[in-house]
Phi, psi and omega in degrees: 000128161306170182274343192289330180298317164243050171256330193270320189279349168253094179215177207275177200270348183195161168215118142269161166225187171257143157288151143251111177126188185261166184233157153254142157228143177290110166264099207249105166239147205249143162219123174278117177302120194265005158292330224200015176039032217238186177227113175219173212238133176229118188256163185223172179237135173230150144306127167289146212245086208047089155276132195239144187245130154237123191250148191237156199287001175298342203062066167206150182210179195168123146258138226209126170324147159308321146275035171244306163351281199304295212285338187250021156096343190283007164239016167287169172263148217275137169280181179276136171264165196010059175313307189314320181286001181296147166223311190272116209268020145268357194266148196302279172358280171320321181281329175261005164268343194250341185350139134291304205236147186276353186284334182322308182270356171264333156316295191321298214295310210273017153277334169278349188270352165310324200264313187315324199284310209291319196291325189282293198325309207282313204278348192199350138118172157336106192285316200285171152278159195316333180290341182216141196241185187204155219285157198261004170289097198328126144329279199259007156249080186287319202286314183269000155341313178292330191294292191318316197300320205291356176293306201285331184260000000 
């Protein structure tokens, strides 16, 4: 199998991250004119309320309240897709099917959700406004994040 084959075919199914910093979201409410019995749409701009950015292996990502994730599931931990298919055990996929040790395979892990971030980046660029980023720290390994980036670089 090529490598190239599995690098577009084995990937994680999502990555959140947390924002850091502020979000605006557009809000849209019918509001009835109590004169005139009508209807019209009135939008407002709010702060979001703890937002989190999710990214997908289409190179597409949205950003979201943190409950709304969790109720559509983006604050889980995400599967792997066509896991089955690694053959080559130097590729992150490969090192985290084959791991011995968990830091190994929280290695893999947060290098394949590293590639997934950079493939959505590459297709549409900075997702965020300029003033805010989003954090580089693994989502599902909170205790070992520090550990895991010095393995990976």
């Amino acid at each position: 199998m090529p490598a190239t084959a599995e690098v577009s075919g084995v990937v994680l199914r999502h990555v959140t991250r947390e924002v850091i910093g502020k979000v605006s979201e557009t809000i849209t409410k019918i509001v009835q004119d109590p004169a005139t019995q009508s209807f019209e749409n009135v939008t407002e701009e709010r702060e979001m309320k703890d937002p989190v950015i999710v990214f997908f292996p289409n190179k597409t990502c949205q950003v979201m309240p943190s409950a709304l994730a969790e109720r559509k599931g983006f604050l889980g931990m995400p599967e792997v897709l066509n896991l089955a298919t690694v053959e080559d055990h130097s590729t992150p996929a490969g090192r985290y099917k084959n791991a011995l040790r968990l830091e190994d395979r929280q290695a893999a892990w947060y290098e394949m959700e590293t590639t997934l971030i950079n493939r959505c980046i590459s297709g549409s660029g900075h997702p965020l406004p300029i003033d805010t980023t989003y954090s580089k720290d693994s989502f599902y390994f909170e205790k070992k994040a520090k550990h895991i980036k010095e393995l990976v670089e």
